[in-house]
PQR file of N, CA, C, O and H, with PARSE charges and radii, in Angstrom:
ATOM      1  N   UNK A   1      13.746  46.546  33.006 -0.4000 1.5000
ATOM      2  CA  UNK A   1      14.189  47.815  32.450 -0.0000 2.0000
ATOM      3  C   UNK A   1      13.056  48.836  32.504  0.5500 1.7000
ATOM      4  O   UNK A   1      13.345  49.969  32.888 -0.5500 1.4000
ATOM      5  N   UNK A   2      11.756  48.546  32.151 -0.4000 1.5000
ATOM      6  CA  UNK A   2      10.846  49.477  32.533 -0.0000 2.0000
ATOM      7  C   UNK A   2      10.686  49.999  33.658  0.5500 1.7000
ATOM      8  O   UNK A   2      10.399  51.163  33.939 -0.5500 1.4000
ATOM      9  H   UNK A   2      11.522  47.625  31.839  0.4000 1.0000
ATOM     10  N   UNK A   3      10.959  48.735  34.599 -0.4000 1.5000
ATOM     11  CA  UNK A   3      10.671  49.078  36.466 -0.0000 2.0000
ATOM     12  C   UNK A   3      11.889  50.339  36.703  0.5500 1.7000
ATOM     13  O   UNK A   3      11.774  51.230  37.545 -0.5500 1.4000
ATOM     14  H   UNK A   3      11.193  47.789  34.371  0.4000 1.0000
ATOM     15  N   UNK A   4      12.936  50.199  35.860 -0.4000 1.5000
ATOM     16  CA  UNK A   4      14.280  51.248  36.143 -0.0000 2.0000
ATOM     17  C   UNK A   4      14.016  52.550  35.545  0.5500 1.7000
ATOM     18  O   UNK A   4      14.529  53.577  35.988 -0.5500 1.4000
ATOM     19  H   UNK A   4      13.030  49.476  35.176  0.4000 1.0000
ATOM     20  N   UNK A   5      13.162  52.526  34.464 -0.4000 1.5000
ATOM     21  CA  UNK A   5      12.882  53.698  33.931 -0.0000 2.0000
ATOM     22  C   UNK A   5      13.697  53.684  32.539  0.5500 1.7000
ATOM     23  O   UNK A   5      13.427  54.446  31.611 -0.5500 1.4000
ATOM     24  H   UNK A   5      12.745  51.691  34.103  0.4000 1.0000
ATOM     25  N   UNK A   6      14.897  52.567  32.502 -0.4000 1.5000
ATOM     26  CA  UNK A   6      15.445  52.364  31.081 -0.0000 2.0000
ATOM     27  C   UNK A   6      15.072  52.815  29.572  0.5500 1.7000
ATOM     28  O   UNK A   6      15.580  53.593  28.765 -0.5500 1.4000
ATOM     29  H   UNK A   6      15.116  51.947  33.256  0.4000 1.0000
ATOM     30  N   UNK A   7      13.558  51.666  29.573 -0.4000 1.5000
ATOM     31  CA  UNK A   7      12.596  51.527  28.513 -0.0000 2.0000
ATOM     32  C   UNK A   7      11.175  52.174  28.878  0.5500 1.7000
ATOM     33  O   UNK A   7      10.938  52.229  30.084 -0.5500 1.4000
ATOM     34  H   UNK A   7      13.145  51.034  30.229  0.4000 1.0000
ATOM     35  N   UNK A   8      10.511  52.511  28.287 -0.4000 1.5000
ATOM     36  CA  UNK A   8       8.994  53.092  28.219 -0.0000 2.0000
ATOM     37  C   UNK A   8       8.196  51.704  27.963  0.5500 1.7000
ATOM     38  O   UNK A   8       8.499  50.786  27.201 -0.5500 1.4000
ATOM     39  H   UNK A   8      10.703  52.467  27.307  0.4000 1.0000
ATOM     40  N   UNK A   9       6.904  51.852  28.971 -0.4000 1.5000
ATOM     41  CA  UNK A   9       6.292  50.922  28.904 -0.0000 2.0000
ATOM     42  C   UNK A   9       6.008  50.618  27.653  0.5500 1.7000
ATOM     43  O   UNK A   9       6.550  49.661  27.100 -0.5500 1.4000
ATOM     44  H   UNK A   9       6.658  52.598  29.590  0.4000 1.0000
ATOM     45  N   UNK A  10       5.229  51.302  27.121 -0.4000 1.5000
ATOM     46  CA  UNK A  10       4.765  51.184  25.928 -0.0000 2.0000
ATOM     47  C   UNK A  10       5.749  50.668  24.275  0.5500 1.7000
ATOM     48  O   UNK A  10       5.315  50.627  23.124 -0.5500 1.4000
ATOM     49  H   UNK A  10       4.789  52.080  27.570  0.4000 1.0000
ATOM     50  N   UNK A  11       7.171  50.338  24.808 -0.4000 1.5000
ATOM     51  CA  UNK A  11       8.054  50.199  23.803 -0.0000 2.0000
ATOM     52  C   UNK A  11       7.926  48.966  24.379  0.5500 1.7000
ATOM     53  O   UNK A  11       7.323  48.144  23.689 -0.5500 1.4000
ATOM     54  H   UNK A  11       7.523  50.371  25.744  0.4000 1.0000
ATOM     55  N   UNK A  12       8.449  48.484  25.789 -0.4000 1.5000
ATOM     56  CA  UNK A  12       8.528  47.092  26.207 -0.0000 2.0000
ATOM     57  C   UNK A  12       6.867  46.675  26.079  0.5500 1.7000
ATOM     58  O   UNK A  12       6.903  45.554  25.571 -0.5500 1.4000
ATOM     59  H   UNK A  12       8.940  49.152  26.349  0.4000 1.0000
ATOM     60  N   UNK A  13       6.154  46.857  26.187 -0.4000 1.5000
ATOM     61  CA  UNK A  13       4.912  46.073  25.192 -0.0000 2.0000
ATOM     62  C   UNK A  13       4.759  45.961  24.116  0.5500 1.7000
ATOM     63  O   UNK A  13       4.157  44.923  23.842 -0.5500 1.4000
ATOM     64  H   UNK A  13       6.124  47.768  26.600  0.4000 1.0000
ATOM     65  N   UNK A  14       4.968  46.436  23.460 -0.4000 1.5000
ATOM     66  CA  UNK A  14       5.337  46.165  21.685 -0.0000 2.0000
ATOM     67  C   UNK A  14       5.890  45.420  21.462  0.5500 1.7000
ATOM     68  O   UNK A  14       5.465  44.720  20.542 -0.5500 1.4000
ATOM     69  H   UNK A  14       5.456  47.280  23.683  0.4000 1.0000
ATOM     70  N   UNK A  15       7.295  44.990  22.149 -0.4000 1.5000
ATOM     71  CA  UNK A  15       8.513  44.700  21.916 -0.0000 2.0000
ATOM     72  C   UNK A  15       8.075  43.234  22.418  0.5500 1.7000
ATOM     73  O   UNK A  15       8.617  42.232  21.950 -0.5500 1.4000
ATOM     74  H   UNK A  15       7.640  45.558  22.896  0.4000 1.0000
ATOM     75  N   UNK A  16       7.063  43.162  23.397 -0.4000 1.5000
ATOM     76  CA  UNK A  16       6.724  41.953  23.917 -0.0000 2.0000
ATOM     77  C   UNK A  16       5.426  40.762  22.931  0.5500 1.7000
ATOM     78  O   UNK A  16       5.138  39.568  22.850 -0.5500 1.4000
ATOM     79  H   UNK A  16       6.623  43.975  23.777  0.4000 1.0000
ATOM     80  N   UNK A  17       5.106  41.787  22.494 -0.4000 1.5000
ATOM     81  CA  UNK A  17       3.933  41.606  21.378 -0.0000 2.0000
ATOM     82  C   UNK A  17       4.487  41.189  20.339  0.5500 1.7000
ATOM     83  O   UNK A  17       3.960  40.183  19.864 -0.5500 1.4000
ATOM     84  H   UNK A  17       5.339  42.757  22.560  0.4000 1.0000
ATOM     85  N   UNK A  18       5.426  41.623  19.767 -0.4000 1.5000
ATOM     86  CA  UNK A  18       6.541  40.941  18.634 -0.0000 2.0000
ATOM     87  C   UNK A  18       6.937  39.385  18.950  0.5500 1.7000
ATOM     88  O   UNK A  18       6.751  38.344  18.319 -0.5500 1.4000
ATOM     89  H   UNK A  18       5.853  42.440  20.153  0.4000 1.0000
ATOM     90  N   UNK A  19       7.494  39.644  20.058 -0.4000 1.5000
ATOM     91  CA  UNK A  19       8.045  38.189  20.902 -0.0000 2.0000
ATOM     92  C   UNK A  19       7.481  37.073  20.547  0.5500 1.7000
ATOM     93  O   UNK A  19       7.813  36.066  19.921 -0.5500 1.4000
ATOM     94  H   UNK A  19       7.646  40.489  20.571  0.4000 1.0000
ATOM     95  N   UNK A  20       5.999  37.699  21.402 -0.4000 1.5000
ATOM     96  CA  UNK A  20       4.836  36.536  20.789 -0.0000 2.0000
ATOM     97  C   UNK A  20       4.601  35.882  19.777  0.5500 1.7000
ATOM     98  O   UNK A  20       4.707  34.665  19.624 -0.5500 1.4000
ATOM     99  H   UNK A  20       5.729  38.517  21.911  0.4000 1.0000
ATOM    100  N   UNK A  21       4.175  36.905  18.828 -0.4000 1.5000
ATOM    101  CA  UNK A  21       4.235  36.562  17.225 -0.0000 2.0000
ATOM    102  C   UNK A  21       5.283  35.609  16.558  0.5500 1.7000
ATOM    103  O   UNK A  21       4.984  34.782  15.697 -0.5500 1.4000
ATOM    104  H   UNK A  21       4.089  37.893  18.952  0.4000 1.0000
ATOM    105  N   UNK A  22       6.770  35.852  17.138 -0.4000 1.5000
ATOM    106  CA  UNK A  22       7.540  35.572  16.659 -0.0000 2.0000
ATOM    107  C   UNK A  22       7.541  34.104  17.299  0.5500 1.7000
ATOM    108  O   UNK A  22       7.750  33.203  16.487 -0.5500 1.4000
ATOM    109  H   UNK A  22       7.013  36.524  17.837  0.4000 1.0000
ATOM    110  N   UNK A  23       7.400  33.840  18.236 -0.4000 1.5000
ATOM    111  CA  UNK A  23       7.202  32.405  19.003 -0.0000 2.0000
ATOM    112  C   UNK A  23       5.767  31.414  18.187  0.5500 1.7000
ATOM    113  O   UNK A  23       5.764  30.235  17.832 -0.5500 1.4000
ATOM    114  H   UNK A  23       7.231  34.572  18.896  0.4000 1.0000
ATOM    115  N   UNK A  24       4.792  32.339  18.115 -0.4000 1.5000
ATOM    116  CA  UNK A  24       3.560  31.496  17.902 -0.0000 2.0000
ATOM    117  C   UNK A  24       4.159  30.441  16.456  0.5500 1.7000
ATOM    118  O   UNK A  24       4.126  29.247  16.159 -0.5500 1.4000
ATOM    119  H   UNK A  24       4.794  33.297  18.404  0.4000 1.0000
ATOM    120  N   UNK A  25       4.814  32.032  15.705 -0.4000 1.5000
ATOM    121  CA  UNK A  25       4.935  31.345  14.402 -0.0000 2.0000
ATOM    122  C   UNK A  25       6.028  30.220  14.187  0.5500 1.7000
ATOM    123  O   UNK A  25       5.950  29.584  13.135 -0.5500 1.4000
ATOM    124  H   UNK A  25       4.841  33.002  15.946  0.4000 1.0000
ATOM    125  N   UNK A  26       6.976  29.932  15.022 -0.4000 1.5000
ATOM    126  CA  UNK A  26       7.950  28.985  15.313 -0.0000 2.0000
ATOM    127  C   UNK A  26       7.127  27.850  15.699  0.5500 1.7000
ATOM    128  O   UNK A  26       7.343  26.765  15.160 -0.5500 1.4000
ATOM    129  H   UNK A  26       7.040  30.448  15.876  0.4000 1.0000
ATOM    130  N   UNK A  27       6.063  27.991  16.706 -0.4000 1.5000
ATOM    131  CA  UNK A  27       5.412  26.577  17.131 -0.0000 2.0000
ATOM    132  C   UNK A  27       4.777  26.489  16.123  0.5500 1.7000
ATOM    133  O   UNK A  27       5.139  25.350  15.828 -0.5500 1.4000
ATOM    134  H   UNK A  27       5.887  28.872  17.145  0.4000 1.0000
ATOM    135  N   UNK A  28       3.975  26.825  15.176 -0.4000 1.5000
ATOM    136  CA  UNK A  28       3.409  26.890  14.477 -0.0000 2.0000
ATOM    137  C   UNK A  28       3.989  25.655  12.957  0.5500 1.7000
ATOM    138  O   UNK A  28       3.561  24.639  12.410 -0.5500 1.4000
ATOM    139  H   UNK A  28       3.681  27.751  15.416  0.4000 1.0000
ATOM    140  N   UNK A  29       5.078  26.509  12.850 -0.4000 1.5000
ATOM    141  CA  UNK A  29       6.036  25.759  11.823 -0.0000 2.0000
ATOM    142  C   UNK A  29       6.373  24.934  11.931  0.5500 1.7000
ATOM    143  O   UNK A  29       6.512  24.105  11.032 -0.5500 1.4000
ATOM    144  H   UNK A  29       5.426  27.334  13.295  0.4000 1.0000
ATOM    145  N   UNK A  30       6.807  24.724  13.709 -0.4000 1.5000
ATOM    146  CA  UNK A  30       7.075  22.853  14.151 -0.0000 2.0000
ATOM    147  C   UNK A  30       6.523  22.058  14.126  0.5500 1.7000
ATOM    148  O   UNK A  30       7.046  20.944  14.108 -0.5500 1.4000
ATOM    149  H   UNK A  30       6.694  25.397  14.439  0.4000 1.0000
ATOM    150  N   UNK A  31       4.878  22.270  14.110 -0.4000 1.5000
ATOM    151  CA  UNK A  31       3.467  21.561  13.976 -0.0000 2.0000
ATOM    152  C   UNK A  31       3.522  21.393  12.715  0.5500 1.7000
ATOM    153  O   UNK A  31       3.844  20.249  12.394 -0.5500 1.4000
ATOM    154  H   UNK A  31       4.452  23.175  14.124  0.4000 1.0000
ATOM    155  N   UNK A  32       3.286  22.262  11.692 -0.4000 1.5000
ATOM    156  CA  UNK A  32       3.376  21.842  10.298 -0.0000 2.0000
ATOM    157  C   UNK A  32       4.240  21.122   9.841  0.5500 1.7000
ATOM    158  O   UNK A  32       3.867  20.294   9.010 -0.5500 1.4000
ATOM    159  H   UNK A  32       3.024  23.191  11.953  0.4000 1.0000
ATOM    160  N   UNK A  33       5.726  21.168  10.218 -0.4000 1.5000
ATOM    161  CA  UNK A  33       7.185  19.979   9.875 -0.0000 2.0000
ATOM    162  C   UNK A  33       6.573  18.732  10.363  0.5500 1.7000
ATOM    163  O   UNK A  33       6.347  17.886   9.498 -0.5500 1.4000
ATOM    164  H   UNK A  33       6.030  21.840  10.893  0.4000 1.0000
ATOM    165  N   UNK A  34       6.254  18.447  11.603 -0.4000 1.5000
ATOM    166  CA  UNK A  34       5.805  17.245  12.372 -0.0000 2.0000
ATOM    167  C   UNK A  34       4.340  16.602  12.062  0.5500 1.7000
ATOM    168  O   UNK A  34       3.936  15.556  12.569 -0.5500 1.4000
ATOM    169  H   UNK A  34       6.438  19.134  12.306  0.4000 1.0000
ATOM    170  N   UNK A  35       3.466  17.578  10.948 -0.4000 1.5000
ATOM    171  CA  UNK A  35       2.259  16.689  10.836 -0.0000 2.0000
ATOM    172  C   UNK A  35       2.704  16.504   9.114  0.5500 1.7000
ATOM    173  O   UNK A  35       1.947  15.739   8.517 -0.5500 1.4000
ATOM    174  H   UNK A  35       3.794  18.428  10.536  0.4000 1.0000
ATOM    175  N   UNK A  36       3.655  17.018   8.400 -0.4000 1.5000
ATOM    176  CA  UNK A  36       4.314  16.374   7.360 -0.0000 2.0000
ATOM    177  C   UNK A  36       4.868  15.358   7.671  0.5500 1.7000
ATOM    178  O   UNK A  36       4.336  14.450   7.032 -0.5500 1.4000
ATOM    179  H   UNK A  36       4.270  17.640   8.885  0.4000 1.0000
ATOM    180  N   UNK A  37       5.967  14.830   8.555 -0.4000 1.5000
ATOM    181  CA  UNK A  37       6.346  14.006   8.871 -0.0000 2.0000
ATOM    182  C   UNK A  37       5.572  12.512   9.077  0.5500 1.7000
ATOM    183  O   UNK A  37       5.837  11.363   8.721 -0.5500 1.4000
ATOM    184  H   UNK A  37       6.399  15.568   9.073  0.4000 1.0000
ATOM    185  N   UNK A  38       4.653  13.041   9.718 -0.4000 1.5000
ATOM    186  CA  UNK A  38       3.238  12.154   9.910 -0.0000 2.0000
ATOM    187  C   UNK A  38       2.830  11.300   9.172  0.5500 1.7000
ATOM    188  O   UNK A  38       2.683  10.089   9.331 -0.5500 1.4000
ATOM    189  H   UNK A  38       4.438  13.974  10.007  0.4000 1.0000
ATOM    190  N   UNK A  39       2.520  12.392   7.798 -0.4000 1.5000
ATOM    191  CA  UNK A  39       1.969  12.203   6.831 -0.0000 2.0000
ATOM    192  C   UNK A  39       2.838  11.273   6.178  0.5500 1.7000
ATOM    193  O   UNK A  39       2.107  10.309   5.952 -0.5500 1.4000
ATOM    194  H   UNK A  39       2.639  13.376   7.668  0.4000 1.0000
ATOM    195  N   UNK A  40       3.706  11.076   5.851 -0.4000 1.5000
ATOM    196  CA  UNK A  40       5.091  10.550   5.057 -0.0000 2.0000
ATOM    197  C   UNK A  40       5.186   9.325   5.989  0.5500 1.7000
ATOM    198  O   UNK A  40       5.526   8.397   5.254 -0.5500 1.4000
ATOM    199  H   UNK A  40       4.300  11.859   6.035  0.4000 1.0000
ATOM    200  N   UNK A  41       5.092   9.009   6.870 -0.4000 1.5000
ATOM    201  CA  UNK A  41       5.798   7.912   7.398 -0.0000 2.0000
ATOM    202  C   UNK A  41       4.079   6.814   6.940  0.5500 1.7000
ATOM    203  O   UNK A  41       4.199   5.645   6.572 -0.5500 1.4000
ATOM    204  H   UNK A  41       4.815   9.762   7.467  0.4000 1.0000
ATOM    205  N   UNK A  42       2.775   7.440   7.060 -0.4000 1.5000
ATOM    206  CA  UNK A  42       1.877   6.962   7.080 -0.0000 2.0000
ATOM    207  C   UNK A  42       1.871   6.533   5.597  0.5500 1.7000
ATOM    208  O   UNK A  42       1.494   5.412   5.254 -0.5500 1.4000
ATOM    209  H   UNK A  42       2.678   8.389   7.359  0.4000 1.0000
ATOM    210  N   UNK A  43       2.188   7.217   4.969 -0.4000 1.5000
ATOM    211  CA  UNK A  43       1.841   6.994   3.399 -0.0000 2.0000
ATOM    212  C   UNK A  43       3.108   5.556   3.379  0.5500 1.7000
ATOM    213  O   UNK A  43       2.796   4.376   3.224 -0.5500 1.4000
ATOM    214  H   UNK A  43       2.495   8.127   5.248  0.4000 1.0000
ATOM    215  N   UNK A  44       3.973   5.877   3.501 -0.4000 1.5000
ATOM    216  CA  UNK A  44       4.860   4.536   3.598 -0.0000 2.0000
ATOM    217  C   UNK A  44       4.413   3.147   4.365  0.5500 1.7000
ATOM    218  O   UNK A  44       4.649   1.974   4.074 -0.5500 1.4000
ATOM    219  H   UNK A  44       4.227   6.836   3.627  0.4000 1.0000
ATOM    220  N   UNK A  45       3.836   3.605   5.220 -0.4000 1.5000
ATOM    221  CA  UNK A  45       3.340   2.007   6.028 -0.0000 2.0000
ATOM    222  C   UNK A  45       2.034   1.645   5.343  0.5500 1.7000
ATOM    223  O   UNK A  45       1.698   0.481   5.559 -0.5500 1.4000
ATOM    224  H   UNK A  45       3.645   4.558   5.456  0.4000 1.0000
ATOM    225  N   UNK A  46       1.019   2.511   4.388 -0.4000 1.5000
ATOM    226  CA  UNK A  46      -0.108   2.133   3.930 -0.0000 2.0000
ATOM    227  C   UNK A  46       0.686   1.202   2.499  0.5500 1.7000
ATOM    228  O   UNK A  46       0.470   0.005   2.312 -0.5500 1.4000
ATOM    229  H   UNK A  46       1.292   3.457   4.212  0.4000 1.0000
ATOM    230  N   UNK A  47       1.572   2.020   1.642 -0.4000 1.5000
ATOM    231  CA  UNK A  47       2.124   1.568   0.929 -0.0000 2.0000
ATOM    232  C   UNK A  47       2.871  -0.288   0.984  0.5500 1.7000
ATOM    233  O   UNK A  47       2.772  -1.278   0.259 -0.5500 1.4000
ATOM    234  H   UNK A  47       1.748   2.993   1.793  0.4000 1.0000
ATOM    235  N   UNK A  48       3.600   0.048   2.288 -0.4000 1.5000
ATOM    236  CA  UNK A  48       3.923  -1.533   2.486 -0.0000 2.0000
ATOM    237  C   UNK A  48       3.092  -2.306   2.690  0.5500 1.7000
ATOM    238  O   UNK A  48       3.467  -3.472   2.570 -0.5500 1.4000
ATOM    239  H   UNK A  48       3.680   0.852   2.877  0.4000 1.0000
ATOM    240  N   UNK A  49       2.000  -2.148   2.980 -0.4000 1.5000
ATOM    241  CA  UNK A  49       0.923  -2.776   3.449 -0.0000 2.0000
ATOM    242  C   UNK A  49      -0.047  -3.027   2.652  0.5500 1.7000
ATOM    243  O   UNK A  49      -0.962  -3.816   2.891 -0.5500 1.4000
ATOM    244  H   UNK A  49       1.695  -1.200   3.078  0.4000 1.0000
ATOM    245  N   UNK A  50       0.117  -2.250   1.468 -0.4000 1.5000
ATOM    246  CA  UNK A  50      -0.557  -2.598   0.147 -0.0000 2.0000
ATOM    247  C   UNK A  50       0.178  -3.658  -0.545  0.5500 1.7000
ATOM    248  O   UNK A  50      -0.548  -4.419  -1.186 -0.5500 1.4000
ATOM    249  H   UNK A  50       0.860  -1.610   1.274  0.4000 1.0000
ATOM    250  N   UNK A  51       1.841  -3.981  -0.591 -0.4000 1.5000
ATOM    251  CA  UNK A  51       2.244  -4.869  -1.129 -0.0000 2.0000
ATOM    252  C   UNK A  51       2.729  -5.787  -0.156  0.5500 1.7000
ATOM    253  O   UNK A  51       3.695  -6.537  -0.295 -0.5500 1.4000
ATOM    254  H   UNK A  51       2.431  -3.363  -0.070  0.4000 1.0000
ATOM    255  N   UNK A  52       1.890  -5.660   0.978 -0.4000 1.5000
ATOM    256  CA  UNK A  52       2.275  -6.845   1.555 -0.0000 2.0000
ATOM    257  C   UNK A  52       0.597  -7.589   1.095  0.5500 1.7000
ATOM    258  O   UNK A  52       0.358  -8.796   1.124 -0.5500 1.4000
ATOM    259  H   UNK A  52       1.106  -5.051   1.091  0.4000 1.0000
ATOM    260  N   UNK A  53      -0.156  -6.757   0.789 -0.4000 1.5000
ATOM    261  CA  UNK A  53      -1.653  -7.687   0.689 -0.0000 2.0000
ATOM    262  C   UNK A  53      -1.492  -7.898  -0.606  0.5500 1.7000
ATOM    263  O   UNK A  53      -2.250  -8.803  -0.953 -0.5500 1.4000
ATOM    264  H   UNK A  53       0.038  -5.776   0.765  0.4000 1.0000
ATOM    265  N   UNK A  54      -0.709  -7.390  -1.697 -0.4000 1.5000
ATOM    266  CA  UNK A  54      -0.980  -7.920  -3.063 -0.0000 2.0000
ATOM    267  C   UNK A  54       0.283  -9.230  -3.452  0.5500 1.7000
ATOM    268  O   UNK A  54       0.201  -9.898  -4.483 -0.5500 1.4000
ATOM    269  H   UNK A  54      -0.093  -6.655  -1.415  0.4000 1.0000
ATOM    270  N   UNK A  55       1.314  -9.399  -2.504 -0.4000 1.5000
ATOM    271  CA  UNK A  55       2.093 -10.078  -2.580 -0.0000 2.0000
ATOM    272  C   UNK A  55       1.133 -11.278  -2.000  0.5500 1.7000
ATOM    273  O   UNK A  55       1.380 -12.357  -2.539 -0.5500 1.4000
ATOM    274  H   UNK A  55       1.380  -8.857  -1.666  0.4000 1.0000
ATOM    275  N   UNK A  56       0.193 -11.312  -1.113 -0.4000 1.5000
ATOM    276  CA  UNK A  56      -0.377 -12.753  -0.288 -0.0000 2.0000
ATOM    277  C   UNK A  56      -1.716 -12.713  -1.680  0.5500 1.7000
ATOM    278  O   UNK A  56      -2.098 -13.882  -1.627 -0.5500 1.4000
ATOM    279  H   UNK A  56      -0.008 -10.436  -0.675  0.4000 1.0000
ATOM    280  N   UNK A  57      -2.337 -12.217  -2.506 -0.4000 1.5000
ATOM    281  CA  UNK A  57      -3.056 -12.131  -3.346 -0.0000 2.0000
ATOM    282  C   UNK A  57      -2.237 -13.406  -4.315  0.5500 1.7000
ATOM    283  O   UNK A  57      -2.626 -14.536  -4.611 -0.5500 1.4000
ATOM    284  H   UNK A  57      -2.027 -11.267  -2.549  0.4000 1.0000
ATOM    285  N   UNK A  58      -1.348 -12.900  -4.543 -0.4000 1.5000
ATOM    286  CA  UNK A  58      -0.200 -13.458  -5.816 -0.0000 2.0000
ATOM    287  C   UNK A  58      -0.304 -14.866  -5.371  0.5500 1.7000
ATOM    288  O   UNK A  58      -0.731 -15.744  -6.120 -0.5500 1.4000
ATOM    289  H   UNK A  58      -1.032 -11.982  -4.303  0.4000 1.0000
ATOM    290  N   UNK A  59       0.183 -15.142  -3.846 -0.4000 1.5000
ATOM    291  CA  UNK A  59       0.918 -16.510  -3.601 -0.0000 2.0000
ATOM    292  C   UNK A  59      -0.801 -17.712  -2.912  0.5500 1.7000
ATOM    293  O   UNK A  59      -0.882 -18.387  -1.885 -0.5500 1.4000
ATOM    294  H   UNK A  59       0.530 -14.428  -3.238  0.4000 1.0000
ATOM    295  N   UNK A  60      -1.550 -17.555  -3.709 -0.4000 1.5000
ATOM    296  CA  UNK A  60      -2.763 -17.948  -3.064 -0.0000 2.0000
ATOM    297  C   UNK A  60      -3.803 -17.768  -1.735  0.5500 1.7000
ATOM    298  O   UNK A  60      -4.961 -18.160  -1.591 -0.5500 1.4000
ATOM    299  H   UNK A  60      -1.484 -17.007  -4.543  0.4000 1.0000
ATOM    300  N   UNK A  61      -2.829 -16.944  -0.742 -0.4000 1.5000
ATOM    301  CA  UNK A  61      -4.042 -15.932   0.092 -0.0000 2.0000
ATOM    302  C   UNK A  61      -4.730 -15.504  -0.111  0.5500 1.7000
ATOM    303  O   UNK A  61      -4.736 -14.566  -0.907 -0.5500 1.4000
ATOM    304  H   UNK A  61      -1.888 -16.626  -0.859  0.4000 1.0000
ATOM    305  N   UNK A  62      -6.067 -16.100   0.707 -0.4000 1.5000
ATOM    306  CA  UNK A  62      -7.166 -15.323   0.589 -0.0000 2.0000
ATOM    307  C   UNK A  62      -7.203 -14.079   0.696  0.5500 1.7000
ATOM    308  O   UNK A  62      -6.322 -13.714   1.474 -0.5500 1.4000
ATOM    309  H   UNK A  62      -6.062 -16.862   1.354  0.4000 1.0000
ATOM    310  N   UNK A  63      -8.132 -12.764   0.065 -0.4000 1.5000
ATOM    311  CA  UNK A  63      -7.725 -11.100   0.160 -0.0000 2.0000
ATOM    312  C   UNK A  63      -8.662 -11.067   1.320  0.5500 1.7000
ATOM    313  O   UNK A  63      -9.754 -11.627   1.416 -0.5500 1.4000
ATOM    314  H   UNK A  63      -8.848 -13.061  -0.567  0.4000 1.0000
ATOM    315  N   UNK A  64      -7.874 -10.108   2.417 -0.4000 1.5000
ATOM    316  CA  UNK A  64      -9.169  -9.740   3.177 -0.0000 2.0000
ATOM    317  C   UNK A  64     -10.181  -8.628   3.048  0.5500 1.7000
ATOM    318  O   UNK A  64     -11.145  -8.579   3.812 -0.5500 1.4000
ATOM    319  H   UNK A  64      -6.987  -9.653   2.339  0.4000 1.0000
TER
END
């Protein structure tokens, strides 16, 4: 549309500059959902893994 004379450069750069912003902050947010996710699944496997070592504590296993 600029090449046609439609839009003014200077509107379609702005307009493109927004774009950006508006993208960064989407990847941005998907990174933060997905290193929560992370976080949560890790806290659960440390968790099982704490009562899987205090359950072998209980039944005469040695602790490592």
């Amino acid at each position: 549309m600029v090449l046609s004379g439609a839009v003014e450069r200077s509107d379609a750069a702005v307009a493109g500059q927004l774009l950006n912003g508006s993208r960064a902050c989407v990847r941005d947010g998907l990174a933060a959902k997905e290193q929560e996710e992370l976080i949560a699944r890790l806290e659960a496997l440390e968790a099982g893994l704490d009562e899987q070592q205090q359950g072998r504590n209980g039944s005469g296993y040695a602790k490592f």
